[in-house]
Every structure is written in structure tokens, then in C-alpha cells.
Backbone bond lengths (Angstrom), bond angles and torsions (degrees), N, CA, C in turn:
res aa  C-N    CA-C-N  psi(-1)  N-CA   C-N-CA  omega(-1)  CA-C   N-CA-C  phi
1 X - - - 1.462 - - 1.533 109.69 -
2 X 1.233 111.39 130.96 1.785 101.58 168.84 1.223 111.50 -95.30
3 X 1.344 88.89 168.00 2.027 111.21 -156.40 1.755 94.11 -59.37
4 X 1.804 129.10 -30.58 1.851 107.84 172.13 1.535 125.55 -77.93
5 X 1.713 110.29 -7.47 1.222 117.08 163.11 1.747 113.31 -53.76
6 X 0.752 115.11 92.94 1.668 117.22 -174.38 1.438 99.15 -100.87
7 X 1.305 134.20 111.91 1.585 119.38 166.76 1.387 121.02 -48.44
8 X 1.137 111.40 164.61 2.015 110.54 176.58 1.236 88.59 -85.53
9 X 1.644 106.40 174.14 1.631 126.89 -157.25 1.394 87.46 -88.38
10 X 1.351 104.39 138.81 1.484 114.63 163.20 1.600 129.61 -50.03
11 X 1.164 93.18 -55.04 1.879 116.59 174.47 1.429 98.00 -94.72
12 X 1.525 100.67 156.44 1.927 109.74 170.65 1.545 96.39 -82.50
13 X 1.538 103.80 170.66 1.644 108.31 -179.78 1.258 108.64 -107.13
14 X 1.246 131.44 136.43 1.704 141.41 -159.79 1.552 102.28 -20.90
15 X 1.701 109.60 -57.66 1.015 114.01 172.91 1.933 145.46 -14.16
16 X 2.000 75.53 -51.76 1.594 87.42 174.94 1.195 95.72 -94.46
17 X 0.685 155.57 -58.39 2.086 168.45 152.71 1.799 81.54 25.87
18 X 1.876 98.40 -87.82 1.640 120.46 -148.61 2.220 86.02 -58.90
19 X 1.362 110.99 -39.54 1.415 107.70 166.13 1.558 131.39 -22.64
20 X 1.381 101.97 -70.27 1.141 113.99 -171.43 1.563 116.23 -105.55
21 X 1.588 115.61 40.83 1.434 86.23 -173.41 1.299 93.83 -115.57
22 X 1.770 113.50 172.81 0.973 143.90 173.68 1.290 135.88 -67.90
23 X 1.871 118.91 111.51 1.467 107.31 -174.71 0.836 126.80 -70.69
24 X 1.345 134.00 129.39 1.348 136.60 159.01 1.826 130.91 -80.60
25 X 1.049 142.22 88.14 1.099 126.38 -159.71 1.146 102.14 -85.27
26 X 1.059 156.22 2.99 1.372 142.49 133.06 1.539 155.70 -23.31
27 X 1.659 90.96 -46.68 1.348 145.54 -177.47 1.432 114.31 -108.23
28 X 1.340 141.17 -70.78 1.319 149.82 141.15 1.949 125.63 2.42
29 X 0.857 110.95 -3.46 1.419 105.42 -159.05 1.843 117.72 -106.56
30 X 0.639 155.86 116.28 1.485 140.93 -169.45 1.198 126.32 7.72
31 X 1.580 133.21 125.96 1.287 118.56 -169.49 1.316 134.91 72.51
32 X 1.392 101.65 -6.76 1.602 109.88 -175.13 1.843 107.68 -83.58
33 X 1.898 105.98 143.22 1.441 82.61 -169.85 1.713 96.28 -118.66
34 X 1.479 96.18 60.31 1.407 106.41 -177.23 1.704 115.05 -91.09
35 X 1.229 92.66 -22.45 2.095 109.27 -172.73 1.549 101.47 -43.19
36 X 0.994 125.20 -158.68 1.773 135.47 -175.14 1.706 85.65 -129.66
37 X 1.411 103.95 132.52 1.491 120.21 177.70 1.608 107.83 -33.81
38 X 1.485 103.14 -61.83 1.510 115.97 -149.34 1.622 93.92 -75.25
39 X 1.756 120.90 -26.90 1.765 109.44 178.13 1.607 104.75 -92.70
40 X 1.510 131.96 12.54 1.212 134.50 -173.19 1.780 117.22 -89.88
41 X 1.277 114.40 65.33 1.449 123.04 -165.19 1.865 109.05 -45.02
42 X 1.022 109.17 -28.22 1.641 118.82 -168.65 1.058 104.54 -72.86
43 X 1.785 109.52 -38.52 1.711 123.69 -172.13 1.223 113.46 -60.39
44 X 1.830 106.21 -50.34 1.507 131.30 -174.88 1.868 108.52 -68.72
45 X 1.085 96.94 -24.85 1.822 93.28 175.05 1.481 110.32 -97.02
46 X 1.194 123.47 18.84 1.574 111.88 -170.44 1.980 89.72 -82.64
47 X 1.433 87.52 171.61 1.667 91.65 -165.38 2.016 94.43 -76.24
48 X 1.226 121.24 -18.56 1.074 123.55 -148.94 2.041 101.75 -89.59
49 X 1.292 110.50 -11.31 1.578 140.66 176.02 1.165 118.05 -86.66
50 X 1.514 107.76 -1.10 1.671 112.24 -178.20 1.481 117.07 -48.29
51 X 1.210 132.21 -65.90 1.402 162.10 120.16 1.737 88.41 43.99
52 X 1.945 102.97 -94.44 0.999 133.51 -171.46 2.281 104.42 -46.67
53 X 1.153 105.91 -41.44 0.985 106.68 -173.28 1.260 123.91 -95.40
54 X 1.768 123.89 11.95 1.239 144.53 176.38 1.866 97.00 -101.83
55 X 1.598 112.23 -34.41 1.286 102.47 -170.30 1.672 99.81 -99.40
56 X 1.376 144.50 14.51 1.206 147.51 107.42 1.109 111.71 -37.29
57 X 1.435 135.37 -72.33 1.807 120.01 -172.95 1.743 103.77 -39.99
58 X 1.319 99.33 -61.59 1.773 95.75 -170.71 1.182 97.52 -70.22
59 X 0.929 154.23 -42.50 1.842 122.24 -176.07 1.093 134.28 -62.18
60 X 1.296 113.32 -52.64 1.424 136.17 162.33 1.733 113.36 -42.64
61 X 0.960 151.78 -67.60 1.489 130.89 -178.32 1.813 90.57 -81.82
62 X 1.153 132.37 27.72 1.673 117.53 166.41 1.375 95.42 -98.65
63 X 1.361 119.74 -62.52 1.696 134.66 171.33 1.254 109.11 -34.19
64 X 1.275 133.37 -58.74 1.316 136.37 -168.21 1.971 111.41 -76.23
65 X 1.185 112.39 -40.32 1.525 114.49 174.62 1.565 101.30 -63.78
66 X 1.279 114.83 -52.65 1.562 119.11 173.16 1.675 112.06 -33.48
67 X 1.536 106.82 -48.52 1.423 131.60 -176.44 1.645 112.60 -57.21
68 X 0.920 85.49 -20.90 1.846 108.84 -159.23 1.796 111.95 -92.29
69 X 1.351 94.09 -22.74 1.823 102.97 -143.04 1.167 138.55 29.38
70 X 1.590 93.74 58.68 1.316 110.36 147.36 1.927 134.39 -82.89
71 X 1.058 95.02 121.60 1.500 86.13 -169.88 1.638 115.30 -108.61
72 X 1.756 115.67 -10.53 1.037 100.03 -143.37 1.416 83.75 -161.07
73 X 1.491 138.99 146.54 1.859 138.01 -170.01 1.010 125.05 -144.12
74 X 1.113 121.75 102.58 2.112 115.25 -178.05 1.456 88.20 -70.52
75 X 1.057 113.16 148.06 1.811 125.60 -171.06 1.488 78.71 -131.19
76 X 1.374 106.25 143.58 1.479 150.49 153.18 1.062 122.01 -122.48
77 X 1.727 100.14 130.06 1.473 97.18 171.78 1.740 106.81 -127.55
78 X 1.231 108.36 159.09 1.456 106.93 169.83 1.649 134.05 172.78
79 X 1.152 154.14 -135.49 1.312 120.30 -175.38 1.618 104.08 -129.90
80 X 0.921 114.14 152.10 1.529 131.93 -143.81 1.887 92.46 -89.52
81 X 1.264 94.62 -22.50 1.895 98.01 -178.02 1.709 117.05 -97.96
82 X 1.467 119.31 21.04 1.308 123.41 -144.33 1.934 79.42 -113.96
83 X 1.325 123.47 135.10 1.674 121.43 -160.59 1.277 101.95 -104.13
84 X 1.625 144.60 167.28 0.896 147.15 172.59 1.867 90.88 -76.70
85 X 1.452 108.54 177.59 1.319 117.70 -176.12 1.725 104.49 -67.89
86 X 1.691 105.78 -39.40 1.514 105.03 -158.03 1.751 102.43 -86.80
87 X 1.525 112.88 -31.41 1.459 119.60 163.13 1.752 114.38 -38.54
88 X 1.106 102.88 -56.30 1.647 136.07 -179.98 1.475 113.55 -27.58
89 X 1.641 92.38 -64.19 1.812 119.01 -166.81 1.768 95.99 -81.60
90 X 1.373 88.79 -24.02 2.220 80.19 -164.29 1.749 93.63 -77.84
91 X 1.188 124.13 -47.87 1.107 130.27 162.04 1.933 123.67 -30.75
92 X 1.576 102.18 -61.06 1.741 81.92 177.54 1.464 91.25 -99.64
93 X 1.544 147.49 54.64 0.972 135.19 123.81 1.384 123.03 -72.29
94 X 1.370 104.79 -52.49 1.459 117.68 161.25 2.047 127.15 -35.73
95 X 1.691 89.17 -36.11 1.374 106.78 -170.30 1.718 105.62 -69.88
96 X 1.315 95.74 -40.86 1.814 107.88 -160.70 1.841 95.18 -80.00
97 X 1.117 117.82 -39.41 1.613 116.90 161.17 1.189 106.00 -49.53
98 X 0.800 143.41 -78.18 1.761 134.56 -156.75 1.360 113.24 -75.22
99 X 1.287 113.87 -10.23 1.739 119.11 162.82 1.773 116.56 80.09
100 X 1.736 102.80 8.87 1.282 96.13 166.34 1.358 144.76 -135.20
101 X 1.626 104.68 152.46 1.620 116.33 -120.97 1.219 113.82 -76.24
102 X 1.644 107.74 -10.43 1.658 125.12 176.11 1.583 121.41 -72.60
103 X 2.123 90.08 -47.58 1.912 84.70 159.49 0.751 113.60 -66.87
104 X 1.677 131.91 -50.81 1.346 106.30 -157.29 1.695 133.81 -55.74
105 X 1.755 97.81 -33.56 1.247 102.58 151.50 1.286 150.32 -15.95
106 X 1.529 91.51 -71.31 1.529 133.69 -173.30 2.008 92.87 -67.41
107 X 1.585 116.32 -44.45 1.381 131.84 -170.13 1.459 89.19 -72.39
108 X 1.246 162.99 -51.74 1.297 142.00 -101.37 1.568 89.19 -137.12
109 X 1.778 126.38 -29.23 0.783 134.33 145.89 1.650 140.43 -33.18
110 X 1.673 108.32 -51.21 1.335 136.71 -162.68 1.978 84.36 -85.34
111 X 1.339 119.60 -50.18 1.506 130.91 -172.96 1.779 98.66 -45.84
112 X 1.537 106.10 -65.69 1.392 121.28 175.46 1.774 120.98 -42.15
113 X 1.129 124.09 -33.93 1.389 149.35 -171.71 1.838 103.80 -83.91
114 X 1.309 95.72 -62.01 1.801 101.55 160.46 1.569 112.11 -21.44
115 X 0.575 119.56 -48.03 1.436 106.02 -172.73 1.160 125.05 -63.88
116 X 1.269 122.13 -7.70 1.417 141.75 -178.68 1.232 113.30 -86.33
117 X 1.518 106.63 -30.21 1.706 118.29 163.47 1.292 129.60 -57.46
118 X 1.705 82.18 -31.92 1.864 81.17 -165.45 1.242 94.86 -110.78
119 X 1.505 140.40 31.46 1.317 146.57 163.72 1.527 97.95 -110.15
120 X 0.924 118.91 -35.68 1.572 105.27 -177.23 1.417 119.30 -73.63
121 X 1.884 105.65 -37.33 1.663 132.91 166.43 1.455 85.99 -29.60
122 X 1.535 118.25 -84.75 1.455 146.12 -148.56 1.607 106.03 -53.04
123 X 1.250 90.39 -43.66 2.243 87.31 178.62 0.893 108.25 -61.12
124 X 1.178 116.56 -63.63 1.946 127.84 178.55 0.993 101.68 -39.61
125 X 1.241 144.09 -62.74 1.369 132.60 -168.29 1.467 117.59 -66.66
126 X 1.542 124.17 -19.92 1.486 145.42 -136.22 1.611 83.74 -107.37
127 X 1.827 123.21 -48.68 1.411 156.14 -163.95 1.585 83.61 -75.29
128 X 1.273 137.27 -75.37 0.870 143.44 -127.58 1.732 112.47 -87.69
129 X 1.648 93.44 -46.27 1.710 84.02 170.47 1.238 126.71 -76.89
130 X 1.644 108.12 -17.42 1.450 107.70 166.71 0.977 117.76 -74.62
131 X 1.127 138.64 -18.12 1.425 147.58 168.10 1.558 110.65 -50.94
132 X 0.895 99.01 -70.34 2.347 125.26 170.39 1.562 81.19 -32.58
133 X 1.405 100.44 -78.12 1.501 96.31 -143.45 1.773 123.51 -73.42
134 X 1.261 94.21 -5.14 1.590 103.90 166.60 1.786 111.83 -82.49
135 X 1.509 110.32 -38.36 1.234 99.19 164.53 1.577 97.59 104.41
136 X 1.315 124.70 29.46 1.297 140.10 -163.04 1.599 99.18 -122.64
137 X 1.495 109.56 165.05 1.585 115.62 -174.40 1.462 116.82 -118.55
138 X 1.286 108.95 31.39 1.450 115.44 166.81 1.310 113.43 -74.92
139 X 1.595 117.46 162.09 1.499 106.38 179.30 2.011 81.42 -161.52
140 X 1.603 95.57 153.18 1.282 92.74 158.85 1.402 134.55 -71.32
141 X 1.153 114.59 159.02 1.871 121.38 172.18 0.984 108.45 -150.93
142 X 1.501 115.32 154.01 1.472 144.46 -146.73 1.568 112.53 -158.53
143 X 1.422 101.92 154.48 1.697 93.09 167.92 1.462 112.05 -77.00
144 X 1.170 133.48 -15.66 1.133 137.21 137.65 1.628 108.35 116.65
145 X 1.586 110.20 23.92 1.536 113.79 -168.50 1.538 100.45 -110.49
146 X 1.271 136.41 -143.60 1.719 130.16 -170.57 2.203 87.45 -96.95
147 X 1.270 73.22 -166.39 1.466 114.63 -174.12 1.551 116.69 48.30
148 X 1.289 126.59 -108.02 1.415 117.71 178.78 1.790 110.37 -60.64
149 X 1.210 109.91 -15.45 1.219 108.00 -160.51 1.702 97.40 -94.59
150 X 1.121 130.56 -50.56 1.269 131.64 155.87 1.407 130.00 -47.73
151 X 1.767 106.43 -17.79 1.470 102.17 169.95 1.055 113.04 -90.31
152 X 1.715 112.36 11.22 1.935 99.38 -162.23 1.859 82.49 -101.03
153 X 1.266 100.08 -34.55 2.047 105.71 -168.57 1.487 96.87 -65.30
154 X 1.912 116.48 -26.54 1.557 97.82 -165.26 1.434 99.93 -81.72
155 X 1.397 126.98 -7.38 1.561 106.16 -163.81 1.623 99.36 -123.54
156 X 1.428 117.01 7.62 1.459 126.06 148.85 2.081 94.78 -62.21
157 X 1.187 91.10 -86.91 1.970 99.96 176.69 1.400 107.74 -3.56
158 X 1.640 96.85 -93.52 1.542 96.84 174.18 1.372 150.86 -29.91
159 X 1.476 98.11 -21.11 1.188 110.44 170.52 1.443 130.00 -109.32
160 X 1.409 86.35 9.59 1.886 103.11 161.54 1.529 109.36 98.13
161 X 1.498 111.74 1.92 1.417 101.16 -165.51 1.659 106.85 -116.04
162 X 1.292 120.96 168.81 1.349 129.01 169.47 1.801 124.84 -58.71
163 X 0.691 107.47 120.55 1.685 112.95 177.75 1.749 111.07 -103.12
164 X 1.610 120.62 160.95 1.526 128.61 174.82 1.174 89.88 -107.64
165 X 1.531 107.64 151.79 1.890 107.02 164.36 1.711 86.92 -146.88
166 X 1.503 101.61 127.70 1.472 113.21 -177.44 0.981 114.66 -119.83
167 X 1.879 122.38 79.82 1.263 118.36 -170.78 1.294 124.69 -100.28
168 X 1.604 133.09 176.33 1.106 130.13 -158.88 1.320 91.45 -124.80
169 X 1.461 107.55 173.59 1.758 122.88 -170.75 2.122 73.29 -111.41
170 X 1.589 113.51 146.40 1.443 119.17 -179.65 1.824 98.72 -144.65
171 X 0.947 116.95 172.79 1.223 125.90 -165.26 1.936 105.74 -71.06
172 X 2.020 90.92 -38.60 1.403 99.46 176.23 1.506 110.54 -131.69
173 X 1.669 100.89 99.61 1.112 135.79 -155.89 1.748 105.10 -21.48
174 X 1.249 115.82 126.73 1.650 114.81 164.00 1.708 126.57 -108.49
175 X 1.160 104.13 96.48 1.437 108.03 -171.35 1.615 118.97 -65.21
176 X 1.731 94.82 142.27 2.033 70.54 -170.86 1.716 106.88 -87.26
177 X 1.151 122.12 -167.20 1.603 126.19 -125.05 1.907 70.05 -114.81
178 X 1.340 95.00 152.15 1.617 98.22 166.80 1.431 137.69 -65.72
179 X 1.902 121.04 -19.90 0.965 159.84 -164.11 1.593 108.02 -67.88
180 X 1.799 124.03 -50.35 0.789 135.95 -159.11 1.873 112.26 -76.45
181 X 1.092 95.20 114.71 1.668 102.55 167.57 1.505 117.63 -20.20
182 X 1.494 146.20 68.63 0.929 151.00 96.74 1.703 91.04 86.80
183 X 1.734 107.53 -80.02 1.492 109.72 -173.94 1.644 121.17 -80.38
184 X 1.389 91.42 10.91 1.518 98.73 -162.69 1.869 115.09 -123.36
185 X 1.532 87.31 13.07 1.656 117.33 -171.20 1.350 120.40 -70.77
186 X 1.540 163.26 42.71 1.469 148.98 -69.74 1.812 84.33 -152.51
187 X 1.342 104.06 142.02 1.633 106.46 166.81 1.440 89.69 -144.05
188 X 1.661 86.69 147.00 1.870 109.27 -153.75 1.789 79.04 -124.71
189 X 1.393 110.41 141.14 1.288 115.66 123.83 1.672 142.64 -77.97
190 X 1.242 91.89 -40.26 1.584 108.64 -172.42 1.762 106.47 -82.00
191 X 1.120 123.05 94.00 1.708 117.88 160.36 1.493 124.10 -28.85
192 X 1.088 110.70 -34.03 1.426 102.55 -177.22 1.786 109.34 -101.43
193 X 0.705 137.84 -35.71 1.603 130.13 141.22 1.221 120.46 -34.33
194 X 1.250 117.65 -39.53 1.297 112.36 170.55 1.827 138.01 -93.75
195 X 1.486 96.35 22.68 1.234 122.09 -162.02 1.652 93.90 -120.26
196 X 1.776 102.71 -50.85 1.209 110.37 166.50 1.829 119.56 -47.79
197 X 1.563 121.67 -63.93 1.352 100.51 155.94 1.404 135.78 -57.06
198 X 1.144 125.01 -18.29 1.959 116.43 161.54 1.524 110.77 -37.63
199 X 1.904 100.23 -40.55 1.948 93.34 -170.80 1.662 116.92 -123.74
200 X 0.824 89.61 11.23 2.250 104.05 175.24 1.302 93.55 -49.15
201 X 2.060 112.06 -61.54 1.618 106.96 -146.05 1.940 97.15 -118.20
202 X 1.632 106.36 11.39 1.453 94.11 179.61 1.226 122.66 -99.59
203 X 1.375 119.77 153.08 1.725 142.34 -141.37 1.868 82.89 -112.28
204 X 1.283 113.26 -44.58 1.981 101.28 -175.81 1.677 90.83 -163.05
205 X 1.202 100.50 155.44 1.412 114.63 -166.91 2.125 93.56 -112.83
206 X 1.525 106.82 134.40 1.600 103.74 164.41 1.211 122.38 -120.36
207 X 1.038 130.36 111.28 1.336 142.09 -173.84 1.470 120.64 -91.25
208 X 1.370 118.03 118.27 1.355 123.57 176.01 1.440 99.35 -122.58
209 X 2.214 100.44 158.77 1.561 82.16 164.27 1.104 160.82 -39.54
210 X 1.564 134.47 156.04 1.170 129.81 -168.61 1.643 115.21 165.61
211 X 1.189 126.75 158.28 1.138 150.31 -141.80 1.133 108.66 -98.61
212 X 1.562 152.97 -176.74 1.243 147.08 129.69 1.367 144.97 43.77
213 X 1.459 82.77 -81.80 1.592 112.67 172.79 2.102 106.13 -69.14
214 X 0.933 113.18 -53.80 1.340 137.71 -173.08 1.648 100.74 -61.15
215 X 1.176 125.74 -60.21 1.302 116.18 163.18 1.290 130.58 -69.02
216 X 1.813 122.55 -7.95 1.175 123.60 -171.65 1.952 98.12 -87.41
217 X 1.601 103.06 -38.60 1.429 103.20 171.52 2.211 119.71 -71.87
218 X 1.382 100.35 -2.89 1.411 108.31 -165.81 1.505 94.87 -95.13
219 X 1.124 126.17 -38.02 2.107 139.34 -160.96 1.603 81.69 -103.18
220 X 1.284 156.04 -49.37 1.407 128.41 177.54 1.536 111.36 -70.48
221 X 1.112 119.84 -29.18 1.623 109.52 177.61 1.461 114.55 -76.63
222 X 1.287 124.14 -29.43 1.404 123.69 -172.81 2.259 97.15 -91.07
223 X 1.197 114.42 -12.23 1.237 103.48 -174.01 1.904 101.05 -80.63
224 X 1.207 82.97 -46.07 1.777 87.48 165.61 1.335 137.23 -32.14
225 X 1.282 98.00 -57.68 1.555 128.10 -179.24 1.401 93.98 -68.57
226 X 1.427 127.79 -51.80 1.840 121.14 -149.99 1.911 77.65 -80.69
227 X 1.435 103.78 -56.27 1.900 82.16 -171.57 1.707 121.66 -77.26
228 X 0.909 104.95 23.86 2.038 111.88 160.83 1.540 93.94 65.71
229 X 1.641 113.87 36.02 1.566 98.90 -170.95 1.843 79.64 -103.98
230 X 1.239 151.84 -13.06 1.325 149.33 116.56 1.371 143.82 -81.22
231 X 1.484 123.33 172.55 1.430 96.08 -156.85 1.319 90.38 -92.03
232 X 1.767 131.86 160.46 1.287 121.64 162.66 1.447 129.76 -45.48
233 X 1.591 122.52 136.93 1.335 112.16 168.91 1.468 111.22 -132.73
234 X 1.138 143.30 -165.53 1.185 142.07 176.31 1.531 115.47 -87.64
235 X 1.178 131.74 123.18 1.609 148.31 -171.22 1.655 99.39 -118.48
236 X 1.546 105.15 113.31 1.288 113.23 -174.47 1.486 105.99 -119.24
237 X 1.282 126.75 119.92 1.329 130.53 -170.01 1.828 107.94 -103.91
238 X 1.157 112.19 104.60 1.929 108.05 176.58 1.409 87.15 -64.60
239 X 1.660 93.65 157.28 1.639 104.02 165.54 1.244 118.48 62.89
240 X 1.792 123.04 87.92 1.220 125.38 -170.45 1.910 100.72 -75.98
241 X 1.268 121.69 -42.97 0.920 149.30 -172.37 1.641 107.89 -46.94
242 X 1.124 120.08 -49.50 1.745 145.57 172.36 1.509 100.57 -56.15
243 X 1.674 101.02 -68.96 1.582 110.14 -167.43 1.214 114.33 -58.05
244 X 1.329 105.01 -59.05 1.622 122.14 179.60 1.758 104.11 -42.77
245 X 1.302 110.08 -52.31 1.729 88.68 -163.37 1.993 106.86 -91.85
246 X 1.581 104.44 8.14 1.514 112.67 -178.27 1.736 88.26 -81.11
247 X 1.326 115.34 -62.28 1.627 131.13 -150.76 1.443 93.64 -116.16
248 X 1.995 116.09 103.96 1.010 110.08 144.39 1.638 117.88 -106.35
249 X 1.532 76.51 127.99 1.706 98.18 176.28 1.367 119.18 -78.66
250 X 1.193 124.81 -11.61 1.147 129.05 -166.59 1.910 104.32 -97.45
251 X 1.041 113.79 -18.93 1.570 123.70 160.96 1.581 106.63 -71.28
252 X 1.345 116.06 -52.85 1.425 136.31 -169.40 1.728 99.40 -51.97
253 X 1.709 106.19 -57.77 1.449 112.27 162.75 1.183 131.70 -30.04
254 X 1.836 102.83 -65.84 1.481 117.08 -171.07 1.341 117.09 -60.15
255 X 1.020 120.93 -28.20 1.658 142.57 -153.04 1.594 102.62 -88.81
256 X 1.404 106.77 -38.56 1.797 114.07 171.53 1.249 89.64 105.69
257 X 1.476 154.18 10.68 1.118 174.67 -123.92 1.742 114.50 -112.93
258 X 1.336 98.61 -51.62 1.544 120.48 164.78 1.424 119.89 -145.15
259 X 1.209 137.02 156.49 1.639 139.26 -178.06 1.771 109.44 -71.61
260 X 1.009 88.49 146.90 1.685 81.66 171.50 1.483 134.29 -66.57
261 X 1.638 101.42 -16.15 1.492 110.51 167.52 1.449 123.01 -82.12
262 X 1.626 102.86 -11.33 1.708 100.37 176.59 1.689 103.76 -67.36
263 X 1.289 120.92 5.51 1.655 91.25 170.05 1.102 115.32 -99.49
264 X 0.940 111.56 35.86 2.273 116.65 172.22 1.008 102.62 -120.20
265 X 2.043 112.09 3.21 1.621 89.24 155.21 1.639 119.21 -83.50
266 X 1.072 131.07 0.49 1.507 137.30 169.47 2.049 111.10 -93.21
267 X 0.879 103.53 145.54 1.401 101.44 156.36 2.140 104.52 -135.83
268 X 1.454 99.58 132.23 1.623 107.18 174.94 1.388 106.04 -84.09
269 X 1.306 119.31 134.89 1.324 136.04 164.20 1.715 119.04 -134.86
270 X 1.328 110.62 157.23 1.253 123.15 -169.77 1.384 121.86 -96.16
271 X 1.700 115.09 -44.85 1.722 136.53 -127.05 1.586 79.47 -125.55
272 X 1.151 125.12 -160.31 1.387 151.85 -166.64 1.792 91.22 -148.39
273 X 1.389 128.01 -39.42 1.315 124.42 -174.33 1.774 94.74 -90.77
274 X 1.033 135.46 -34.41 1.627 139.65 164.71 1.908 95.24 -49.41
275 X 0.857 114.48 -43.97 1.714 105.58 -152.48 1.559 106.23 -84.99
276 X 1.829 113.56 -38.06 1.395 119.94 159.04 1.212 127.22 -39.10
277 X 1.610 114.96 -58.23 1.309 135.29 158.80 1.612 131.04 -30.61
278 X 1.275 93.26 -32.19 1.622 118.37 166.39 1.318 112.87 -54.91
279 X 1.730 92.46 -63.07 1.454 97.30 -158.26 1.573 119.77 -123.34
280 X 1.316 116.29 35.53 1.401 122.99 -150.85 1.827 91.24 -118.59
281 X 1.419 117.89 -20.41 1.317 119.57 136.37 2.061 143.74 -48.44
282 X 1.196 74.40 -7.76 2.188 86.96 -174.78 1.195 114.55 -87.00
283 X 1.289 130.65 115.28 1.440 151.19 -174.03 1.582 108.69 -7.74
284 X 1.387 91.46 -59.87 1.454 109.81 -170.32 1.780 124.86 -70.21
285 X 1.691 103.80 -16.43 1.231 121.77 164.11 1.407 125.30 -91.31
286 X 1.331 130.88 -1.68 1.656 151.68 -165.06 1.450 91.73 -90.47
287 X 1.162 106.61 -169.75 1.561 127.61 -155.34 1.316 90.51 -106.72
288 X 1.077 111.39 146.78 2.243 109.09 171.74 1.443 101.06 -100.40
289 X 1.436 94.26 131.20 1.347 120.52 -164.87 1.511 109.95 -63.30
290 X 1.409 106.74 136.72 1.808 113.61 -176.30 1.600 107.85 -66.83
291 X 1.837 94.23 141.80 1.577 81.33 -165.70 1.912 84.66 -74.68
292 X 1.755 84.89 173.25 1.527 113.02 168.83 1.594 123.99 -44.06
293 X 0.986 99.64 142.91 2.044 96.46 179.15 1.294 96.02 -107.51
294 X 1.568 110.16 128.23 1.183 133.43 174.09 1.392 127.25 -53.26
């Protein structure tokens, strides 16, 4: 036999199993615990299956990126309320029509913040063709909902390449962004599984403003890193100006709170071409080395 003679599978695969089986109306009917474990949805949601259905979240977008060849993730992070430039302007256009002085505020504000959109747009794309053209398997990722996170998938897109979007199920539903690679589209229940893929396959994490959520994924990645429970990577913060007056470190210092060398675990940047520059030096972003000549 040669080594592509592969025999067929002995057994069918669940697949054909739950396929082809036979109704029973006997058995079949509400409550019945006749189903096959793995097609028994009622079974799989009992509270007591948690376990089983936490190590589904992590497998399932690991298997599938594997599927993908993806090997490797610029992670973005940032806030889900932050507008594209043209969202921005239609917004306090709207504001200055109706004559009031709180939106417009509130509008002229959201305009100012834009820029963060279209810096994050711009890396991704900046990340992304260098990526292509080095011939490497990085790709961007995102939580995968609007604003910074949609600008990182739109300027992956644009630039021809595959993006991750790792979204969550929320109380008030977050749809993921249109941008995101299709096979690479992931909905998490569990927050912390899904925090866990942000840093499994990422090479540097970018952080733009953001709220809550954005700092809750920004203080678990850097706690990691300071306690060696990951390996160090590069943490790039847009907007020194934001960070600086959100996170003083220099209290954090005084206080005995953190060392004075933990602030080289951040680097501040401004540009989308500043933040490349950062990191367009990292092993994993370089060119793959020509094999050897014989």
C-alpha cells in the first residue's frame, strides 16, 4: 500500500451519526434523555456543563485560526464609542441644526476623538501591508464591535488582508463590524476566555482610548507581563495626553505601588507611522529568513 492509500474511517464521524439517525417517537419528545450527549443542547446548557462549555470557547476560535493560518495578532484595543471622522462631522452637523449647545458640545467632542479612528484605520493598514509583503502570518485582531475596533478590521480590509474579531454576547447586543474576515468572526460568552485569545497569538498589543472595558483588557495584559505569567511584548498607548492624565504612574511610583522600571512596560505614541516604527522591528514582524543554499 502507499503511504496516500489512507483507509476510510472505520466508524462514521458524529456528524454522520446525528445525520442519519433514527426517530424514535417514543423517546424523542420533551424531556426525554434519549438524544446523543454531544446533539443534546438542554444537556450542554445545564449550569452543571459549565466546565465543558468554557473549554469549547477556547478551542473553537484556537482550531479555526489554526484553520486560517493564522499564527500571529497585532491586538487593538479601544473604545467602542470613538466615531469615524465622517460619522463625527455628520453628527455635529446634525448638532449645530437643532441649535443645542449640550450636543453640540457633546458633537464637537466625539469630532475631536475621531482621530483616533482614523489612526488606528491607518496602522492596520500600515501593519497589514507590511505584513503581506514580508510574507509573514500576522493579522490584526480586535474585539470586533464598532469604533476603534472596527477601525482596526477596516484598515486590515483595505489593505487586502484578513482580520480576527473577538466578540462578546453583552446585555445590549454588539454587532460585529462588517470589516472582519468572515471565518475569523468569534462570539465569546465568557470575558475571560476571551481576553485569553487577545494574548495566546499576539506579537504587541495597541491601545487607544477607551472606557471600562478597554482598560479592563489593558491592566490584565500588563499584570501578566509585570508578573512573568506572559512573555513581555510591546504595549503601545496612542495619545500620551489621554493616558498620562487617565494613569498616573508617578503616584503609583511614589506610593511603592509599582517600581520605577515598570514604566517601560508602555511606550506613548501619537501617529499610526510612530507606532509601526515601534514595532516593525519584532521578530515576528521581520521578513522570514531565506532558507540555506545547499
Amino acid at each position: 500500500m502507499k503511504p496516500t492509500d489512507v483507509p476510510t474511517r472505520n466508524f462514521p464521524t458524529a456528524k454522520e451519526e446525528c445525520r442519519d439517525l433514527p426517530p424514535h417517537p417514543d423517546y424523542d419528545g420533551p424531556g426525554a434523555a434519549y438524544n446523543l450527549a454531544f446533539k443534546d443542547e438542554t444537556f450542554l446548557l445545564r449550569q452543571d456543563m459549565r466546565a465543558v462549555r468554557m473549554q469549547l470557547e477556547l478551542m473553537k476560535p484556537e482550531l479555526l485560526q489554526d484553520e486560517q493560518g493564522v499564527k500571529s495578532t497585532l491586538v487593538i484595543f479601544g473604545s467602542a464609542r470613538i466615531l469615524s471622522a465622517e460619522a463625527a462631522q455628520a453628527l455635529l452637523a446634525a448638532a449645530e441644526a437643532s441649535g443645542d449647545e449640550a450636543a453640540i458640545r457633546q458633537a464637537r467632542s466625539k469630532l475631536g476623538m475621531s482621530r483616533y479612528y482614523e489612526e488606528a484605520r491607518r496602522f492596520a493598514q500600515i501593519a497589514t501591508d507590511a505584513c503581506l509583503e514580508r510574507g509573514n502570518h500576522v493579522v490584526v485582531a480586535t474585539g470586533g464591535g464598532p469604533g476603534i475596533m472596527e477601525a482596526g478590521n477596516r484598515g486590515a480590509y483595505e489593505a487586502g488582508g484578513k482580520s480576527v474579531g473577538l466578540n462578546i454576547v453583552l446585555p445590549h447586543e454588539q454587532y460585529p463590524n462588517p470589516y472582519i474576515t468572515p471565518e475569523l468572526c468569534f462570539r465569546f460568552h465568557y470575558f475571560g476566555l476571551r481576553k485569553m485569545h487577545f494574548l495566546m497569538r499576539a506579537v504587541a498589543l495597541v491601545c487607544f482610548p477607551g472606557g471600562f472595558g478597554t482598560l479592563d483588557e489593558l491592566f490584565e495584559t500588563v499584570t501578566l507581563i509585570q508578573t512573568g505569567k506572559s512573555r513581555p511584548r510591546p504595549i503601545l498607548l496612542f495619545g500620551r495626553e489621554f493616558w498620562t492624565r487617565l494613569i498616573n504612574m508617578d503616584l503609583l511610583i511614589e506610593a511603592g505601588m509599582i517600581n520605577a522600571e515598570d514604566r517601560q512596560l508602555f511606550h506613548y505614541v501619537e501617529t499610526a507611522e510612530e507606532a509601526w516604527a515601534v514595532l516593525e522591528s519584532q521578530p515576528e514582524l521581520g521578513r522570514p529568513a531565506s532558507p540555506a543554499k545547499p
